[in-house]
RORODREN-672123 format. One record per residue (C-alpha): residue in one letter; y, x, z. Coordinates in steps of 0.2 Angstrom, whole numbers, padded with zeros to 4 digits, always signed. Each point is the difference from the previous one (the first is absolute). Example, Ala and Ser with C-alpha at 12.3 -4.5 7.8 and 13.67 -1.06 7.14 Angstrom:
REM residues 2
a-0022+0062+0039 s+0017+0006-0003 
This chain:
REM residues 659
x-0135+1281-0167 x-0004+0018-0003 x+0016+0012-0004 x+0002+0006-0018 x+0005+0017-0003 x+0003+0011-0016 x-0006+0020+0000 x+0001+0010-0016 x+0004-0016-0012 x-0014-0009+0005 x+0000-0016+0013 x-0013+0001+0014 x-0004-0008+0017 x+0005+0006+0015 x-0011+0000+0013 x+0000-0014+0012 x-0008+0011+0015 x+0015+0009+0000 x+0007-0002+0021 x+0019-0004+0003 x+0012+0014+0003 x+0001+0001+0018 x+0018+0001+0007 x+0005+0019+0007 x+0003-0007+0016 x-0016-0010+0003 x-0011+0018-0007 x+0011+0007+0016 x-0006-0011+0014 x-0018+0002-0008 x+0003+0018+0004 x+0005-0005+0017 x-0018-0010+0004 x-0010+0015-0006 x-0006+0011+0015 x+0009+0015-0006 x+0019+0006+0002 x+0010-0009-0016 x+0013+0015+0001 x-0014+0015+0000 x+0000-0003-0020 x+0020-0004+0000 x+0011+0007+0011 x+0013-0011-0005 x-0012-0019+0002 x+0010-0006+0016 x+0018+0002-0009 x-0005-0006-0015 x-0010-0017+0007 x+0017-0006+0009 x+0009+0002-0018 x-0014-0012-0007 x+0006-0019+0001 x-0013-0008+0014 x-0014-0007-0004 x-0001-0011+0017 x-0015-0014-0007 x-0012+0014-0005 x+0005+0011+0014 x-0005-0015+0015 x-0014-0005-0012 x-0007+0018+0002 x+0003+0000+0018 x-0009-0014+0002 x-0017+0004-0011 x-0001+0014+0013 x-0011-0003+0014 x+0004+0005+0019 x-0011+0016-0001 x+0005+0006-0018 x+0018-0001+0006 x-0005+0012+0014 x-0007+0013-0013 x+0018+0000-0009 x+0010+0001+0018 x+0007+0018-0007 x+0010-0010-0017 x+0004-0015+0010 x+0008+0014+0012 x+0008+0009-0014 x+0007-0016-0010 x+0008-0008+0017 x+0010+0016+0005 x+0004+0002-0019 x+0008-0017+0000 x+0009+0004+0017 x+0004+0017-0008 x+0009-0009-0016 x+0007-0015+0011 x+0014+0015+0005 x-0001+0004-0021 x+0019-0002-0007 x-0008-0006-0017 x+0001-0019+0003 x-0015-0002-0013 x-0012+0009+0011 x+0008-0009+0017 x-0005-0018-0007 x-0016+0007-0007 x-0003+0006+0019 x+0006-0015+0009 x-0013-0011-0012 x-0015+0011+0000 x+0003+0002+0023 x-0001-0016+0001 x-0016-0003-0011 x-0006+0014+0007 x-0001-0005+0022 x-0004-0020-0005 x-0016+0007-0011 x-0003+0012+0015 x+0003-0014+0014 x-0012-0012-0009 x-0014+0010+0001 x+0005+0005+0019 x-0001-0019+0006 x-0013+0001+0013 x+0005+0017+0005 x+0016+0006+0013 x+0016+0008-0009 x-0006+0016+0003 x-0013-0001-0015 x+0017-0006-0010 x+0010+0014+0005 x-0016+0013-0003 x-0001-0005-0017 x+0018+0000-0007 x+0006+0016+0009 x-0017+0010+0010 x+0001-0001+0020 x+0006+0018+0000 x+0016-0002-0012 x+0004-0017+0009 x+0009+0005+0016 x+0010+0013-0012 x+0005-0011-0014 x+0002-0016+0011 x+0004+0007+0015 x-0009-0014+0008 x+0001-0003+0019 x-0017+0002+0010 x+0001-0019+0005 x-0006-0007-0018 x-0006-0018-0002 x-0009-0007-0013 x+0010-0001-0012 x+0004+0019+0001 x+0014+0000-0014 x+0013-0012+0009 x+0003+0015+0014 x+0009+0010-0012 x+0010-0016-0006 x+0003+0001+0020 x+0005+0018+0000 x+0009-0002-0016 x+0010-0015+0001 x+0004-0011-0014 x+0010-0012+0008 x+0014+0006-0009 x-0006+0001-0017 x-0008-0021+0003 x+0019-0003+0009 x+0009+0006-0017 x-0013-0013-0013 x+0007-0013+0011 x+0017+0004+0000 x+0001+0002-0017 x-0001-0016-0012 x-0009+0007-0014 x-0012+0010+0010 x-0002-0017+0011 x-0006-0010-0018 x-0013+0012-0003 x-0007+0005+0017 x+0009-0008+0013 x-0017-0012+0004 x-0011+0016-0001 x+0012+0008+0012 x+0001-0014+0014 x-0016-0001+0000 x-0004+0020+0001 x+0013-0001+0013 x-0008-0012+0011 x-0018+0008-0002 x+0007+0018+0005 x+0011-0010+0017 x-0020-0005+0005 x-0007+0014-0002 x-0008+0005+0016 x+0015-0008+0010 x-0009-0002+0016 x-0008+0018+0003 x+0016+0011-0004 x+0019-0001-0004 x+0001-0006-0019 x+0017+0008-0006 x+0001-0015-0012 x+0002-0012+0014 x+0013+0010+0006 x+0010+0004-0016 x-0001-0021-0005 x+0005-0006+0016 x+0017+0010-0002 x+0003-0005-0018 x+0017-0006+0001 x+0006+0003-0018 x+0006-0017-0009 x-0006+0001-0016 x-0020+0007+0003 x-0002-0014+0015 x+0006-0012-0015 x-0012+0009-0014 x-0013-0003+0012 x+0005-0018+0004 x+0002-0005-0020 x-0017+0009-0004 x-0008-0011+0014 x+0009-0016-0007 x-0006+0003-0015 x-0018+0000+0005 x+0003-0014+0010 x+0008-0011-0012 x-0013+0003-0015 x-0012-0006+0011 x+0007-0014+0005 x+0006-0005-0017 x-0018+0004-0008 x-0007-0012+0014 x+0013-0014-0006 x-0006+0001-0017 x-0019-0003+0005 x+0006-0013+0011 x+0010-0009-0014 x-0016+0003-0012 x-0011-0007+0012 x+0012-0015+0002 x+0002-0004-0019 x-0014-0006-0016 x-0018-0010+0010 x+0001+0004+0013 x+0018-0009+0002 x-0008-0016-0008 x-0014+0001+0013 x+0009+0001+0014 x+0011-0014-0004 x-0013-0011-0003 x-0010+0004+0017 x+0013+0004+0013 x+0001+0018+0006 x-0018+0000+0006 x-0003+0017-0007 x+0015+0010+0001 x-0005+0008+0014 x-0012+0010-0012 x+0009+0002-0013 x+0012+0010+0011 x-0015+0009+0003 x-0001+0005-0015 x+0017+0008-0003 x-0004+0016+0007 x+0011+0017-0002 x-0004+0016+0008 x+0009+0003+0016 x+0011+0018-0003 x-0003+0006+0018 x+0006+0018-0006 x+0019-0007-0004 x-0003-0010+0017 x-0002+0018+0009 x+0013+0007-0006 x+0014-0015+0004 x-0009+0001+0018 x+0000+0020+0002 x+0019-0002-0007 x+0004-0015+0014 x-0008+0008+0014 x+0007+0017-0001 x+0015-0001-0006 x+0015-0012+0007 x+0010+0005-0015 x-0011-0008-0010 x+0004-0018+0008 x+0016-0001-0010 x-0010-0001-0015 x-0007-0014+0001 x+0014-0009+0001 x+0009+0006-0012 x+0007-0014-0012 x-0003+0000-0020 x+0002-0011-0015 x-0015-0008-0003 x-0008+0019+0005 x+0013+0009-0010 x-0001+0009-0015 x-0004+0018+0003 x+0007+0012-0011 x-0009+0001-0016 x-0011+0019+0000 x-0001+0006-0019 x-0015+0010+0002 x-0015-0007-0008 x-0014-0012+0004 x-0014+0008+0006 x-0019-0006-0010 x-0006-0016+0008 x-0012+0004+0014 x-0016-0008-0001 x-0003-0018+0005 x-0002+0001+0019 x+0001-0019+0011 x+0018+0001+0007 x+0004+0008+0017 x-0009+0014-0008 x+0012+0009-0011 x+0019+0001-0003 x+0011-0013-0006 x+0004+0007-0017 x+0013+0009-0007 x+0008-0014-0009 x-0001-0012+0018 x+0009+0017+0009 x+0014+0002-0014 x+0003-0018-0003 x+0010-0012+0012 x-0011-0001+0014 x-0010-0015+0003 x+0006-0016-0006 x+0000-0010+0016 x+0005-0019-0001 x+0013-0007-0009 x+0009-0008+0015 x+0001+0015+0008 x+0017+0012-0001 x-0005+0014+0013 x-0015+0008+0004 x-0006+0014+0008 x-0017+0011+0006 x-0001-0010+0016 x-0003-0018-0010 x-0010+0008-0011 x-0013+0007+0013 x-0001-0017+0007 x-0003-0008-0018 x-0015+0012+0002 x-0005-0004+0016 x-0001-0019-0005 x-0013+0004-0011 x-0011+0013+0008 x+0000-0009+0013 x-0007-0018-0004 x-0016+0007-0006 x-0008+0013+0015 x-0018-0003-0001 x-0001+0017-0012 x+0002+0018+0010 x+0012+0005-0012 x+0010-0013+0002 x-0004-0005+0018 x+0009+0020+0001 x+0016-0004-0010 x+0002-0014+0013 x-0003+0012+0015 x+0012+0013-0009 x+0014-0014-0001 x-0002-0008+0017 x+0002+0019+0006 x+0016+0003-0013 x+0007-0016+0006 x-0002+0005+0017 x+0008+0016-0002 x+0017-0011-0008 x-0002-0012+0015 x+0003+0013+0013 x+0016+0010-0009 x+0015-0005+0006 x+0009+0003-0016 x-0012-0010-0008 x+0002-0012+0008 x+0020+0000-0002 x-0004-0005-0017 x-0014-0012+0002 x+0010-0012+0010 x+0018+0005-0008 x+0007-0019-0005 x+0010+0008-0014 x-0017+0008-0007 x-0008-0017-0009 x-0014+0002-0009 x-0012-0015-0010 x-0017+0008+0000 x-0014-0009-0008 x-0014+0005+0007 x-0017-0004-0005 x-0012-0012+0009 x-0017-0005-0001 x-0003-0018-0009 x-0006-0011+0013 x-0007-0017-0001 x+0011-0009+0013 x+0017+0007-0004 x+0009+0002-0020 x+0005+0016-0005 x+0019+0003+0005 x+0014+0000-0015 x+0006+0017-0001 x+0015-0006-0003 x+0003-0011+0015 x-0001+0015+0013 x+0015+0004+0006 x+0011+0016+0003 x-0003+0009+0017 x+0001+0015+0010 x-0017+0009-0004 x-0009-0001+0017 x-0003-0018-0006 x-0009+0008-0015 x-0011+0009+0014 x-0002-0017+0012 x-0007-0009-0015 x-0013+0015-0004 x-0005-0001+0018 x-0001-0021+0000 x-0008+0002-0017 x-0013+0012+0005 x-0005-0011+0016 x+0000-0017-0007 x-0014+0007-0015 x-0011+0010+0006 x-0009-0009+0018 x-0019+0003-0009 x-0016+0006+0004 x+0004+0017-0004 x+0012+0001+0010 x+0014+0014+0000 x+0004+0003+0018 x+0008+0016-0002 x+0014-0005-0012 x+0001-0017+0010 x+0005+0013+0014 x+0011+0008-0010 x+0009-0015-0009 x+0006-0006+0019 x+0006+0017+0005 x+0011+0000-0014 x+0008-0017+0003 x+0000+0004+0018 x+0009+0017-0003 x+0013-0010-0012 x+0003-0011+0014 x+0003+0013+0012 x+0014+0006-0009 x+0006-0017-0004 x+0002-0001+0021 x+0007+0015+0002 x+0013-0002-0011 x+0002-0018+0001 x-0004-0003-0019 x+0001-0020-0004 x-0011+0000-0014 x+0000-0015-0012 x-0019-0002+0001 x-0012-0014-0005 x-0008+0005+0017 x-0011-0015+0003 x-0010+0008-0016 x-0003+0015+0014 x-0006-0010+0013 x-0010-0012-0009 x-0010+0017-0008 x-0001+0006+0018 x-0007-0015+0007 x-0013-0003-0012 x-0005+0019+0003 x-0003-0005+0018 x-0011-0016-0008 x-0009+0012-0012 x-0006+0013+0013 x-0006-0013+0014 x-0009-0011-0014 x-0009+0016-0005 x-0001+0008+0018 x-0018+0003+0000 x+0000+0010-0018 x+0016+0008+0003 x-0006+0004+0017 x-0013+0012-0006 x+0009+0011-0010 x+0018+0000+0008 x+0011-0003+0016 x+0008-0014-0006 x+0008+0000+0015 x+0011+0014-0004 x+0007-0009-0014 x+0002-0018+0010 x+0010+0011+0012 x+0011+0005-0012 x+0002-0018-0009 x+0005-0007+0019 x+0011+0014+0003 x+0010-0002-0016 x+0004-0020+0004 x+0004+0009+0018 x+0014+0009-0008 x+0006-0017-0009 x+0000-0008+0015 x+0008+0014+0012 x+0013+0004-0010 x+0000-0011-0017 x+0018-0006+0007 x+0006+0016-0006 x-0006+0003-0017 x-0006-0018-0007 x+0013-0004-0014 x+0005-0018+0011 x-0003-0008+0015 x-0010-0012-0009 x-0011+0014-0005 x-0006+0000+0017 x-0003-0018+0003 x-0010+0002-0016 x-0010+0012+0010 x-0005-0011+0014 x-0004-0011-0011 x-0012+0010-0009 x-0008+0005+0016 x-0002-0017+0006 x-0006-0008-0018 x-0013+0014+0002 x-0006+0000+0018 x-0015-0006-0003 x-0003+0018-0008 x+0006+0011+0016 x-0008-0011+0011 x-0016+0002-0007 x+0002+0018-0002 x+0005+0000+0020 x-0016-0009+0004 x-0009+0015-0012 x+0010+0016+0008 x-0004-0009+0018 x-0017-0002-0001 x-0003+0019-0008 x+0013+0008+0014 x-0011-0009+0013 x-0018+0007-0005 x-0002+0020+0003 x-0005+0003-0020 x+0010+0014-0010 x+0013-0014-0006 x+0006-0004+0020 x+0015+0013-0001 x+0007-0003-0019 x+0000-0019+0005 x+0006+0002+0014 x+0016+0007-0008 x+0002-0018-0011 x-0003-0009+0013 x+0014+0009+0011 x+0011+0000-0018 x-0002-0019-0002 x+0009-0005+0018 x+0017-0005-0012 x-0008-0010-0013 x-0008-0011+0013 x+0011-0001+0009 x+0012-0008-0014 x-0015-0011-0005 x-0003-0007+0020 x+0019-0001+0001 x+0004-0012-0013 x-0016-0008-0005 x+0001-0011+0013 x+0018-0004-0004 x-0003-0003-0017 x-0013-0014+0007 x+0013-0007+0010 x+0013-0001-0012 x-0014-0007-0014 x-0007-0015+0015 x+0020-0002+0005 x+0005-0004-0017 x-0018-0010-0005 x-0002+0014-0015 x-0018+0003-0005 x+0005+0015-0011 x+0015+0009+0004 x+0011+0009-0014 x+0003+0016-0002 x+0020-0003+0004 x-0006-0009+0016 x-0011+0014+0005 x+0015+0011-0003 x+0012-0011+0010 x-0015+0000+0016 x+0003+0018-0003 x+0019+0005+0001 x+0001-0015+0017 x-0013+0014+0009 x+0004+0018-0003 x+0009-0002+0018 x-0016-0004+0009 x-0010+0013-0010 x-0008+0016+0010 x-0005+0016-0010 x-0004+0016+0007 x+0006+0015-0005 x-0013+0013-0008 x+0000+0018+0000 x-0002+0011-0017 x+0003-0014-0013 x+0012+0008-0013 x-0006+0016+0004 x-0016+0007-0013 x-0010+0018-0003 x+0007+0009-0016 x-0009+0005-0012 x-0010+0014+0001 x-0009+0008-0014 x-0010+0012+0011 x-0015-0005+0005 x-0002-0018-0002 x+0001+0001-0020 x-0005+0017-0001 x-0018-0005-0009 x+0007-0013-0013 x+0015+0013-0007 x-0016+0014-0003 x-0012-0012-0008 x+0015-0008-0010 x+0005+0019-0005 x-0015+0002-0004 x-0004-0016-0011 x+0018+0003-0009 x-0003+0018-0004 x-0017-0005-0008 x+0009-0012-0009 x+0014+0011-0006 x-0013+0014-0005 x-0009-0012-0010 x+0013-0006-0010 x+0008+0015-0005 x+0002+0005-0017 x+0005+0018-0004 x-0004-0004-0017 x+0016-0010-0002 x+0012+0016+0004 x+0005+0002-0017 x+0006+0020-0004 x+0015-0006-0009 x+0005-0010+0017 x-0003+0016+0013 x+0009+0009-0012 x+0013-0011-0001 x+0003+0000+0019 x-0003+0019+0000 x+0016+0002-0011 x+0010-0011+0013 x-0007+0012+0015 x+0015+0014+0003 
């Protein structure tokens, strides 16, 4: 409806033509995209626009209405407003600092989206002019790509992410941004110079940052994990529950499909960067908590919602970072970011036909490997008087019911990783196979046994569990040898299966919880020798032809010389004893009993090398997944980020608190 307005006593229209008022600070950056200097007309434009509230949506929408070549043409304004924002970042007028801060950081992701195909240097020629850049920046001559990140280099901000960590309010509000920037800068060109922030976090030492950064990651963790419990409980209620019951569990398998929350492989970086470098950091993990704890309360306000993003994507909210950190299950007293990372794991892990996924597997196996080889770590793993009841999740199968969470008992932790290991093995023998965390799922259990021997650790184990997974490994790769074959050594990983049965057998005696544990062990062997023999007669026949596989199966075949010879010694015996006694079908307390009556008679040989292993070794083996995963993470994080949401009443807030 068109405005009434009254002039001179009489009533008239006003005219409905008439524009809105533009705002001063949007007529400003108009000035801006003209190709002439907006100061020639008013000396005083720059210290005037930084007094002006930001107007950060028209400012990126004008951005982006420019063309590549248009932006080129205004190269001199861009110049001016990028050293005018450095100029007034120094400003002691805490209006103009915040104005700065918001317009920088609209200012190099407008200028970076319209460099994407090009190198940094277009970037840095834009915002600063090649000329003023070695002066402003005082950039080194060795620049990458992303140009910028050498001054963070030269510039350290270590401290400055050290301190939001440390400090609990500054931890609600940007601990996840911080981790996260922290563990991007650690990878920055770490295998072609020394990265001073892989020095300065491998020497962290101080108590409460190494906790900040432990809380910030269990509070990623733990949203994750609970978010994914409340899709599994939806998926489990309404029709589809009535289906289910009156069909079976024919289809669950695709209904856990269905269930699908993005992996967070940035968080998962930064527990592995903060794992691997720093032994400091070790004692975190284990560090014991009510139910998580309640962390002290911040009062500084919510910051706006961000956009909807899939999780793993963004932070957990403020609200998830202030109140009592993830509700874990009720039977639970203690928890701590060790349980939680394997919660996570037992998810990520069940479904890795996606790459993302198929990643945050990798990226755990690697983190758990890293645990498995620190002797402090291990301390606690196996400590008897550090009992744990971990519910870990595991994929609905059609032959086995889905465990009570509250039937699994208390137990040191490593038990916790055994049963990720188990878990992993028993559910993913498919087509697609995943060879290399196969690999890596054995390593960790043989490491963990390693130092089980060497410090004659009788761990209370369901270890039968372990052996039946291994053996049925061994089934798996000789049922699919011809497939397999063509895209892996298989060999490699049949070694390593044999080997870890070699260290039972060799020196079982001294970490198996009883001697019955051992028996249980021959028994397994010998229930089961149909499988070794068969994959003896495999490894024979390929170690005697001169085709690429001769010397790998050579190896099994040399590694199998204990296992048959258990099977030859007592087979026949347990014959005799079943004909003797006119038994068709012996028990499994009778087998037992043949057993224990011919240990004495028993000969093994003795092998070279079996609790010893290679260490992990970032360099070069995992050198091209850590770059492509950088890379996929900081597309990600780039993505989601939302300077909109920096609110000037919140920076200023925080500016009031900087002395």
């Amino acid at each position: 409806m068109a405005q009434v307005e009254k002039k001179g006593g009489l009533l008239r229209k006003a005219s409905s033509n008439k524009k809105p008022l533009k705002e001063k600070v949007v007529l400003m950056y108009d000035e801006i995209f003209k190709n002439e200097d907006p100061s020639k007309n008013c000396p005083r434009f720059w210290e005037e626009l930084f007094l002006m509230k930001v107007n950060l949506e028209y400012l990126e929408t004008k951005l982006e209405s420019v063309d590549g070549d248009e932006l080129m043409k205004l190269k001199d304004n861009i110049n001016s407003l990028f050293q005018h924002c450095i100029v007034s970042l120094n400003e002691e007028h805490q209006i103009k600092v915040v104005n700065a801060l918001q317009t920088l950081c609209a200012l190099i992701r407008g200028v970076h989206q319209k460099n994407k195909p090009t190198s940094g240097f277009d970037i840095i020629n834009m915002l600063m002019g090649f000329d003023k850049a070695e002066l402003r920046m005082k950039v080194t001559d060795n620049i990458s790509q992303n140009t910028i990140l050498e001054y963070v280099m030269i510039n350290s901000i270590f401290e400055a992410i050290l301190q939001i960590l440390s400090v609990a309010s500054s931890r609600a509000q940007h601990g996840y941004d911080a981790v996260v920037l922290l563990a991007l800068l650690v990878n920055y060109r770490k295998y072609e110079s020394v990265n001073p922030y892989i020095v300065k976090l491998s020497i962290v030492d101080d108590e409460t940052t190494l906790n900040g950064m432990g809380l910030v990651i269990s509070q990623a963790l733990t949203e994750y994990n609970r978010q994914y419990k409340d899709k599994e409980e939806e998926n489990q209620g309404g029709f589809f529950s009535a289906l289910t019951s009156m069909v079976g569990n024919m289809f669950i398998a695709d209904a856990e499909e269905k269930i699908s929350v993005q992996t967070n492989e940035a968080i998962l970086l930064a527990l592995y960067e903060a794992v691997h470098l720093n032994r400091n950091f070790i004692t975190v993990l284990a560090q014991s908590h009510p139910e998580m704890g309640l962390v002290s309360t911040p009062t500084t306000p919510t910051l706006p919602t961000t956009p909807t993003t899939p999780l793993g994507t963004t932070p957990p909210s403020s609200d998830v970072m202030n109140s009592s950190e993830l509700a874990l299950d009720p039977n639970l007293q203690t928890s701590n970011l060790l349980i939680t990372f394997l919660k996570y794991c037992s998810i990520v892990m069940q479904d890795t036909k996606d790459e993302h996924r198929l990643n945050s597997a990798k990226l755990c196996l690697i983190i758990l490997t890293c645990i498995a080889e620190d002797q402090y770590a291990n301390a606690f793993l196996h400590d008897d008087n550090m009992n744990f009841r971990v519910n870990l999740h595991r994929m609905p199968m059609r032959h086995r019911k889905k465990a009570a969470d509250k039937n699994i008992p208390s137990r040191p932790l490593v038990c916790a990783v055994l049963d990720l290991m188990v878990e992993f093995m028993v559910t993913h023998m498919m087509k697609e196979f995943p060879m290399d965390l196969y690999v890596r799922c054995v390593q960790i259990v043989h490491k963990l046994i390693c130092y089980q021997k060497k410090c004659r650790v009788r761990l209370h184990y369901t270890w039968r569990e372990l052996w039946s997974a291994l053996i049925n490994l061994l089934k798996f790769l000789m049922s699919n040898e011809t497939v397999l074959l063509g895209k892996y050594n298989i060999f490699a990983l049949a070694l390593m299966v044999v080997n870890l049965f070699n260290v039972f057998i060799t020196y079982g005696d001294t970490f198996l919880p009883t001697p019955s544990s051992y028996d249980e062990l021959y028994y397994e062997i010998i229930r089961m020798h149909q499988v070794f023999d068969n994959l003896y007669s495999m490894v024979l026949r390929l170690s005697t032809n001169s085709g690429q596989w001769k010397e790998p199966a050579s190896k099994v075949t040399h590694a199998l010389i204990n296992v048959r010879a258990i099977i030859n010694h007592f087979n026949p015996k347990i014959e005799s004893y079943a004909a003797v006694n006119h038994i068709s079908q012996l028990s499994e307390d009778q087998v037992l009993e043949v057993v224990r009556s011919n240990y004495d008679t028993l000969t093994l040989k003795l092998q070279d090398g079996l609790d010893q292993y290679e260490r992990y070794s970032e360099q070069p083996k995992e050198a091209a997944f850590f770059k492509e995963l950088v890379r996929s993470i900081s597309l990600n994080v780039r993505k989601n980020l939302a300077v909109n949401t920096l609110s000037q009443e919140i920076l200023l807030k925080e500016f009031s608190t900087i002395s």
